[in-house]
N, CA, C and O of each residue as an XYZ file, in Angstrom:
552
protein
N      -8.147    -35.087     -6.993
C      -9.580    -34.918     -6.950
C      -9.965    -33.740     -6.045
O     -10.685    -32.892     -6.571
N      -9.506    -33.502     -4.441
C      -9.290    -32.533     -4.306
C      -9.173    -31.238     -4.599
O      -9.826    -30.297     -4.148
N      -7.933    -31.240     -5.715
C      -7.847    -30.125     -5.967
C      -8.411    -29.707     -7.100
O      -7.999    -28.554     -7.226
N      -9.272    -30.015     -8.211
C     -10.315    -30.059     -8.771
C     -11.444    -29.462     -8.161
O     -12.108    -28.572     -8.692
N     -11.669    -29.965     -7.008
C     -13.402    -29.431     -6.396
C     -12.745    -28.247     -5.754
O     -13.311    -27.268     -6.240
N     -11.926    -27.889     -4.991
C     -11.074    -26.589     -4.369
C     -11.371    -26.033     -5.295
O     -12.254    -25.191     -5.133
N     -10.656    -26.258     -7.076
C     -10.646    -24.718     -8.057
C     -11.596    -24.500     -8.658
O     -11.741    -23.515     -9.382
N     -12.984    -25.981     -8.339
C     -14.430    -25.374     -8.984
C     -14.570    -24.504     -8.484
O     -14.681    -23.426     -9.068
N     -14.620    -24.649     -7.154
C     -15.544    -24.020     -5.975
C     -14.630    -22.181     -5.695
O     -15.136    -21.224     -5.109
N     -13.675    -22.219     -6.138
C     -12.880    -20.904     -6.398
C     -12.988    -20.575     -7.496
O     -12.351    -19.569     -7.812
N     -13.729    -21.179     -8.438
C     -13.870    -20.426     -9.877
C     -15.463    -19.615     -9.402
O     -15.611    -18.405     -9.574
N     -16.540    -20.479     -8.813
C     -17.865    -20.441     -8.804
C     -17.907    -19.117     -8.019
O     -18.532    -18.176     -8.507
N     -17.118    -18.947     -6.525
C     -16.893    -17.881     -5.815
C     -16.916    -16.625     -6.578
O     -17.708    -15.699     -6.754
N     -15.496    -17.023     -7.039
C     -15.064    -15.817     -7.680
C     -16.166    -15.051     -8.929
O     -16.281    -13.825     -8.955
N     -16.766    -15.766     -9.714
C     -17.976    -15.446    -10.383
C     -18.788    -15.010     -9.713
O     -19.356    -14.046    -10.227
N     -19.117    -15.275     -8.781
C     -20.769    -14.790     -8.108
C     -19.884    -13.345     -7.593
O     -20.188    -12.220     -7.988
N     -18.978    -13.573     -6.835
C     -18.625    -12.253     -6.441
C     -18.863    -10.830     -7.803
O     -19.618     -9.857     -7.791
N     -17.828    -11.307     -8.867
C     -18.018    -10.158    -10.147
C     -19.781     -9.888    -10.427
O     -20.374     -8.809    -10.449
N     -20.334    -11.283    -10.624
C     -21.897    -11.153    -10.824
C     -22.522     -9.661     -9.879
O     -23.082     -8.630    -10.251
N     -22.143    -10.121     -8.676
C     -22.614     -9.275     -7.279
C     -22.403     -7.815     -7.904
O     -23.292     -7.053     -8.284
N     -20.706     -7.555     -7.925
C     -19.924     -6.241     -8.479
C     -21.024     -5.621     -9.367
O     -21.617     -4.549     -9.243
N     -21.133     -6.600    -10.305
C     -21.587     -5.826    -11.694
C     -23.029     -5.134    -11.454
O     -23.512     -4.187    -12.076
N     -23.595     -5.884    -10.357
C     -24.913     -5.707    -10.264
C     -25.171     -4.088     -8.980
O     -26.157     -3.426     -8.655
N     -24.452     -4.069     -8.802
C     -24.094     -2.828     -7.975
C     -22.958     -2.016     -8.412
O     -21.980     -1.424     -7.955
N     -23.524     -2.258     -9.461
C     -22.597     -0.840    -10.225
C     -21.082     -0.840    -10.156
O     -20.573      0.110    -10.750
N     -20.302     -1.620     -9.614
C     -18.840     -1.371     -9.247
C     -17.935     -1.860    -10.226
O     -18.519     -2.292    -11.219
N     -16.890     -1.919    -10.259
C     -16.060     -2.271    -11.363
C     -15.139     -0.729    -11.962
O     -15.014      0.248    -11.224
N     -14.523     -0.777    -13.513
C     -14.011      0.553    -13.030
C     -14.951      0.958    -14.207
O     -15.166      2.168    -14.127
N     -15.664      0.326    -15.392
C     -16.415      1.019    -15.918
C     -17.949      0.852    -15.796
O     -18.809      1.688    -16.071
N     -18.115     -0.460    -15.303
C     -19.668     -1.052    -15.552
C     -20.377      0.475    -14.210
O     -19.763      1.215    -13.441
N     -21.743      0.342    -14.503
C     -22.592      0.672    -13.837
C     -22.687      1.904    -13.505
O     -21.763      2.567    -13.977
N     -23.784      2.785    -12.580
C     -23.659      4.385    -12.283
C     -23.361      4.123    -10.969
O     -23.824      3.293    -10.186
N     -22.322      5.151    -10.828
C     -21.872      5.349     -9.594
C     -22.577      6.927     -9.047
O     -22.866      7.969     -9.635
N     -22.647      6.550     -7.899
C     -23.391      8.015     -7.240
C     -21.797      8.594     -6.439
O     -20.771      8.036     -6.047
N     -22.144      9.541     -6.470
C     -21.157     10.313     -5.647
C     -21.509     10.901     -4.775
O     -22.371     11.722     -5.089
N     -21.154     10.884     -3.382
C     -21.605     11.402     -2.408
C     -20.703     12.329     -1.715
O     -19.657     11.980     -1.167
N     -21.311     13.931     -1.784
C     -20.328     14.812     -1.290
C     -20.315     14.093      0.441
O     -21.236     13.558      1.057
N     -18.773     14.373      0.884
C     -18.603     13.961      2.003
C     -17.725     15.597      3.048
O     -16.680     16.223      2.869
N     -18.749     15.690      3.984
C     -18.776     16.220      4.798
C     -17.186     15.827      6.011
O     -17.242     14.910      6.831
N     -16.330     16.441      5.899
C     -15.003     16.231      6.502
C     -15.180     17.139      8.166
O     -15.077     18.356      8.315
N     -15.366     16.466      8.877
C     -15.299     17.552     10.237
C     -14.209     17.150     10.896
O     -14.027     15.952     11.115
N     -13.339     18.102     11.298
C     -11.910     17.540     11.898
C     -12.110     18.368     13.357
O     -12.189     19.550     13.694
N     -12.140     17.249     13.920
C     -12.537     17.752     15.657
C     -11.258     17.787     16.294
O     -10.355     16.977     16.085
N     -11.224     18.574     16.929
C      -9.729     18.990     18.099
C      -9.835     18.147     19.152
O     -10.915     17.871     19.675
N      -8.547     17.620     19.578
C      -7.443     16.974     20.255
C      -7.531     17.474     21.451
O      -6.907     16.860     22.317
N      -8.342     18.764     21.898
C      -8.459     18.923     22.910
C      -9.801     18.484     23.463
O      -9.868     18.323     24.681
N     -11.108     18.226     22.562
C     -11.961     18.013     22.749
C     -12.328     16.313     23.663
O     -12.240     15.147     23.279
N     -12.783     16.992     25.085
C     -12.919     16.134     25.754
C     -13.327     14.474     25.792
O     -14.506     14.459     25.439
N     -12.892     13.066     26.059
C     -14.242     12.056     25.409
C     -15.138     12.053     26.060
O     -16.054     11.969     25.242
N     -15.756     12.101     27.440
C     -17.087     12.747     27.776
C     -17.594     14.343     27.586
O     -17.014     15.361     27.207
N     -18.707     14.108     27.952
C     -19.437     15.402     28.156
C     -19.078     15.600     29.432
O     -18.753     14.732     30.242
N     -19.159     17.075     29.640
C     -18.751     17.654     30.721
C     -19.066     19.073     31.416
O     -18.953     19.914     30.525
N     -19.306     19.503     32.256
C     -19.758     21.082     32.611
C     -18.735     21.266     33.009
O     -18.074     20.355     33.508
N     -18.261     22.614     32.896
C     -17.122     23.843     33.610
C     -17.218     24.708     34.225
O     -17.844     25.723     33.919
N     -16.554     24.493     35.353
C     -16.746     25.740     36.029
C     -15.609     26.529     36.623
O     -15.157     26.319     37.749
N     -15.087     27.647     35.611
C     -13.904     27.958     35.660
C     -13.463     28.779     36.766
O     -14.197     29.594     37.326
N     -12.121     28.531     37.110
C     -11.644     29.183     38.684
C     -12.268     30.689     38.707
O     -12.619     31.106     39.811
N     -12.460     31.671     37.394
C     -13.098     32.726     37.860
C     -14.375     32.917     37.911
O     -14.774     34.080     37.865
N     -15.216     31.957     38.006
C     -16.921     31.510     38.287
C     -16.934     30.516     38.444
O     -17.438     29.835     37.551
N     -16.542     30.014     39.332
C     -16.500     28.347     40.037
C     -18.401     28.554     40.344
O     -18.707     27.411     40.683
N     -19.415     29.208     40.373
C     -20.888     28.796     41.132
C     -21.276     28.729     40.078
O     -22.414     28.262     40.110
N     -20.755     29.080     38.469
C     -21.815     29.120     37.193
C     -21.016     27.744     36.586
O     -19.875     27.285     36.646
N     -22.349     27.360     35.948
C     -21.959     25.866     34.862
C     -21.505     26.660     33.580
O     -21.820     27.835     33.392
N     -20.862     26.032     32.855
C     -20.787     26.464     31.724
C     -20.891     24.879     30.597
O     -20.484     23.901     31.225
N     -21.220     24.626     29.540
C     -21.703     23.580     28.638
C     -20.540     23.683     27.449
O     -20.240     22.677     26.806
N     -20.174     24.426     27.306
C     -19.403     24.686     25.881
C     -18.182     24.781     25.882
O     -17.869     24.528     27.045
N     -17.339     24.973     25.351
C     -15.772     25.134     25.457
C     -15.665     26.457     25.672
O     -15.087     26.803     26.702
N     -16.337     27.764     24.510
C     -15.464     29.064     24.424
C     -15.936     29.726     25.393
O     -16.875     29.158     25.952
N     -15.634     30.744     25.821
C     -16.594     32.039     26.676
C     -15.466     33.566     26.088
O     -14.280     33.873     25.968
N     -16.472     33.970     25.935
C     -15.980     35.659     24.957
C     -16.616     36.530     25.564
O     -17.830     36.733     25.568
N     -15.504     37.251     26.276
C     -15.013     38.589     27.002
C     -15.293     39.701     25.844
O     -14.243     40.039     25.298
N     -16.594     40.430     25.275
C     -16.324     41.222     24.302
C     -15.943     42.242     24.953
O     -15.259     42.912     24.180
N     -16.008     42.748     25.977
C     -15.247     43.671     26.696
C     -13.641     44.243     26.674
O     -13.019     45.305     26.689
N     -13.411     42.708     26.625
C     -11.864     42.728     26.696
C     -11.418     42.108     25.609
O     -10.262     41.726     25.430
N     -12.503     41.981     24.728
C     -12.062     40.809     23.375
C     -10.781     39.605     23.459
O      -9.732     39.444     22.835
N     -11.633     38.701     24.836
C     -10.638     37.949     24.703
C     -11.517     36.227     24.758
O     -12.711     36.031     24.530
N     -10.880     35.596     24.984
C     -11.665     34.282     24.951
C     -11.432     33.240     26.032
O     -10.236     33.303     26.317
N     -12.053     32.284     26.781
C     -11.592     31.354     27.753
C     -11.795     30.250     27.341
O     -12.923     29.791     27.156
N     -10.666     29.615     27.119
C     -11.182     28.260     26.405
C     -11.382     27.090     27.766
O     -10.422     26.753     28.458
N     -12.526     26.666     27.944
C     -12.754     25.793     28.817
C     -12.193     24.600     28.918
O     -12.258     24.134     30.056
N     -11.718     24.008     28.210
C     -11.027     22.809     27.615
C      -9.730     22.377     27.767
O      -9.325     21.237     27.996
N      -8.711     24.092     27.515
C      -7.499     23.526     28.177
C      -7.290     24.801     29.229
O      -6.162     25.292     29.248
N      -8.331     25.381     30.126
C      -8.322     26.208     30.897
C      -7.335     27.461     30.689
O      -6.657     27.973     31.580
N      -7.387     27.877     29.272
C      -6.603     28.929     28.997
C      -7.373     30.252     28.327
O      -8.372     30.087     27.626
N      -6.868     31.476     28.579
C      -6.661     32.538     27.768
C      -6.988     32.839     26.596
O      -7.183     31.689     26.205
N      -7.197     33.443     25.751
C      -6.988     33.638     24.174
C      -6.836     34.929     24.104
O      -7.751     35.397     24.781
N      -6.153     35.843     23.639
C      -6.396     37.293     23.793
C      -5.387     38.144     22.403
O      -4.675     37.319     21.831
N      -5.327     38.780     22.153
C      -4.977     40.128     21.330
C      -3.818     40.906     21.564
O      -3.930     42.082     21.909
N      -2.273     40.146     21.349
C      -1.520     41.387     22.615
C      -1.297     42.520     21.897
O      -0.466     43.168     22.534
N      -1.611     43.116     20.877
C      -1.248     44.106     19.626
C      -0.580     43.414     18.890
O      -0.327     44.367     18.152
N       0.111     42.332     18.266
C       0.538     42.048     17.277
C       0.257     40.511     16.780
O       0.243     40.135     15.608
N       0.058     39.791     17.832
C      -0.168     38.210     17.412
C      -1.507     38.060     18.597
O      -1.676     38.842     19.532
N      -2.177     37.136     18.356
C      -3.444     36.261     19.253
C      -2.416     35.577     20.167
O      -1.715     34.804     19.515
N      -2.129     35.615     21.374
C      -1.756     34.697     22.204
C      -2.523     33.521     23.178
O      -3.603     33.835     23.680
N      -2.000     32.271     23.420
C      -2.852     31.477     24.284
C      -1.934     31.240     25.335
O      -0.797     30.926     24.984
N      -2.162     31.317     26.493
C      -1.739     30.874     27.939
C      -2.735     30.792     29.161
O      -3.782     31.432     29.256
N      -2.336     30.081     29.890
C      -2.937     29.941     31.189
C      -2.932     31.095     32.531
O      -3.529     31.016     33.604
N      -2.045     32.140     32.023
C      -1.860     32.965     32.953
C      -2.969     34.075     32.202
O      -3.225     34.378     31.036
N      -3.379     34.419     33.319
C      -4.640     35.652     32.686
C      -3.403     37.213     32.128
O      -2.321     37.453     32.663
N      -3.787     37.699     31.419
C      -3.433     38.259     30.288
C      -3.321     39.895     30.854
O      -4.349     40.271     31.417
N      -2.568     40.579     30.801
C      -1.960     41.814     31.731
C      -3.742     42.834     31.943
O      -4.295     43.339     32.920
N      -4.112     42.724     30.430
C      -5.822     43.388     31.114
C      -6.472     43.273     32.014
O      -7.324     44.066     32.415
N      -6.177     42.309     32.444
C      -7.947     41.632     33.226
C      -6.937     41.124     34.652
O      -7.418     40.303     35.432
N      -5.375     41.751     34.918
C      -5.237     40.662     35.692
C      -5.896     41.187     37.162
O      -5.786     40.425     38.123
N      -6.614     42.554     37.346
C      -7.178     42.909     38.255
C      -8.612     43.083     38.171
O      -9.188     43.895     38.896
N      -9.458     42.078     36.989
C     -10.639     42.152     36.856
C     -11.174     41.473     37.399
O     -10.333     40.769     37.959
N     -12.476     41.039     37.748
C     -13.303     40.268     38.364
C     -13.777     39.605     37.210
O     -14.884     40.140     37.280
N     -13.860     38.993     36.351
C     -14.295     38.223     35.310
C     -15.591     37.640     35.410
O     -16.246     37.242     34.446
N     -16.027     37.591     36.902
C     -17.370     37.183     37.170
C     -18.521     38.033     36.981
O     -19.733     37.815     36.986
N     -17.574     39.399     36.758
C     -19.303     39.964     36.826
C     -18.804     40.811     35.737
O     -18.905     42.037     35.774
N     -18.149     40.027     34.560
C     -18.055     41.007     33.439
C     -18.781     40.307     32.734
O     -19.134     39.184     33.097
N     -19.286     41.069     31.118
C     -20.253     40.791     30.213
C     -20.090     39.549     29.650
O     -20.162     39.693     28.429
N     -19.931     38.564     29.899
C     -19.388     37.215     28.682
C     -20.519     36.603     28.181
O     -21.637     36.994     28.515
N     -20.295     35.380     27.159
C     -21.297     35.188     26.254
C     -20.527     33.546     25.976
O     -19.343     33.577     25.642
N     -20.974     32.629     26.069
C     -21.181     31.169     25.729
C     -21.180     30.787     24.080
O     -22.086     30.107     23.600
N     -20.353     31.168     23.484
C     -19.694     30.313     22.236
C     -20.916     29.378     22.174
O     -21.377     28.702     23.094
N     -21.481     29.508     20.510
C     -21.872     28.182     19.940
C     -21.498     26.735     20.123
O     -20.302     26.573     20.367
N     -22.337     25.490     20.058
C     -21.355     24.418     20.074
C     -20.623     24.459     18.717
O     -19.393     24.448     18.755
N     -21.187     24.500     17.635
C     -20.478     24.312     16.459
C     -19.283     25.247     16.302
O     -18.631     25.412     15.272
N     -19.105     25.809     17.439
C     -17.678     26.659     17.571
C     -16.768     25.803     18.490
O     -15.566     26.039     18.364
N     -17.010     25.149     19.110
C     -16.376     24.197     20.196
C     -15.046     22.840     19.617
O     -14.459     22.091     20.398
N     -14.883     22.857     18.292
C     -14.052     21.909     18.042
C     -12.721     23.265     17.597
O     -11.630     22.992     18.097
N     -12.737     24.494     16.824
C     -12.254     25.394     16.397
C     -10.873     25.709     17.771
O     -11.083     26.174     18.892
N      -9.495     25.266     17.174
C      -8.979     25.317     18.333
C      -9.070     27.170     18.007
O      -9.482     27.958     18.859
N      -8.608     27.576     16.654
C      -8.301     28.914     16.262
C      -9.314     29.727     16.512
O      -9.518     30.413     15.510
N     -10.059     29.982     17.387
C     -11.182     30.951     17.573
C     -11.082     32.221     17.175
O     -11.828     32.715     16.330
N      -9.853     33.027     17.944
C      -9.302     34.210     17.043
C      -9.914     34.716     15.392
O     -10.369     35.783     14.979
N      -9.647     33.305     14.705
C      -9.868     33.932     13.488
C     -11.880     33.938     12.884
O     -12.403     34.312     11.834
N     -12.378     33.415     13.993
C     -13.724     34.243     13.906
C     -13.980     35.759     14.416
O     -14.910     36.543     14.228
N     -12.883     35.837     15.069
C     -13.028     37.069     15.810
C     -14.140     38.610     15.367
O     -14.895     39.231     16.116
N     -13.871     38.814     14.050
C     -14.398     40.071     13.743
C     -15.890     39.677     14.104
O     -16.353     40.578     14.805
N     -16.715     38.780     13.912
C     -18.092     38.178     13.564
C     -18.312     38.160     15.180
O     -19.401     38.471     15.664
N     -17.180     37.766     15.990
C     -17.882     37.800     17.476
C     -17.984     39.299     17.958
O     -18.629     39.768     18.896
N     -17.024     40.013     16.892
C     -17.367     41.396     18.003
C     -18.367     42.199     17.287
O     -18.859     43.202     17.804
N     -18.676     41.796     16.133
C     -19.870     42.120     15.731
C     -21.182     41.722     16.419
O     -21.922     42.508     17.009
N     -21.362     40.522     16.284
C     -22.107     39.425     16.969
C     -22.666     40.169     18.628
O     -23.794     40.308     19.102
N     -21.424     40.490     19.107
C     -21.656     40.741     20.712
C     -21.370     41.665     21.123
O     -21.788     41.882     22.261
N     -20.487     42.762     20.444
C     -20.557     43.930     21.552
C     -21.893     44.896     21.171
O     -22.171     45.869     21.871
C-alpha cells in the first residue's frame, strides 16, 4: 500500500514538473527559447579581493586607484598590482620588478605619467594596447 501512494505521488511530481517545463518553453523542442548573448569577462589572478589605493615606492605621497600607470615618456608601464615594470627592451615586452636600464637613474616622480582606465585594470597584457596609449598620450 505504501508503495502504491510513493509511485502516485512520483508519477503526479514528475507531471507537474514536465507541465512546469512545457510552460516555460524548455524541453528540447517545445517552446521559444530566447538567447541571451553572454558577456564573458575574464578578470586576472592578480586582481586584488579588496579595493585598494597605491602608493608606489617611486611616489609613496601620491594615491593611485587603478592598477596601470604609463610612462609615455619612456613607454613603459607600472603595474600596481604586482609592483612591477612593463617595458620594451627592443625585441620582446618584458615584466620585472627591477626598474628597467632607462629609468634606472630617473626620478619617476616628476615624470609625465597617466592613470590607466579601470576597464584596463584586469588586462594582465597591457603591452598589446600599446600603440592606442601612445597615441592616446604622448
Amino acid at each position: 500500500m505504501k508503495a502504491i501512494k510513493f509511485s502516485t505521488l512520483l508519477v503526479l511530481f514528475l507531471l507537474f514538473s514536465l507541465e512546469i517545463t512545457a510552460q516555460r518553453g524548455g524541453g528540447k523542442h517545445g517552446g521559444h527559447r530566447k538567447h541571451h548573448n553572454k558577456v564573458v569577462v575574464k578578470r586576472s589572478h592578480f586582481r586584488p579581493a579588496k579595493v585598494v589605493v597605491y602608493h608606489p615606492h617611486w611616489r609613496p605621497a601620491y594615491t593611485y586607484h587603478r592598477r596601470w600607470v604609463y610612462f609615455p615618456g619612456y613607454n613603459l608601464y607600472w603595474d600596481n598590482w604586482r609592483n612591477h615594470y612593463v617595458f620594451w627592451n627592443g625585441s620582446i615586452w618584458l615584466s620585472q620588478a627591477q626598474a628597467p636600464p632607462v629609468i634606472v637613474n630617473v626620478n619617476l616622480e616628476k615624470e609625465k605619467s597617466t592613470e590607466l582606465k579601470e576597464t584596463e585594470d584586469d588586462d594582465d597584457d597591457i603591452y598589446r594596447s600599446n600603440d592606442k596609449h601612445k597615441n592616446d598620450y604622448h
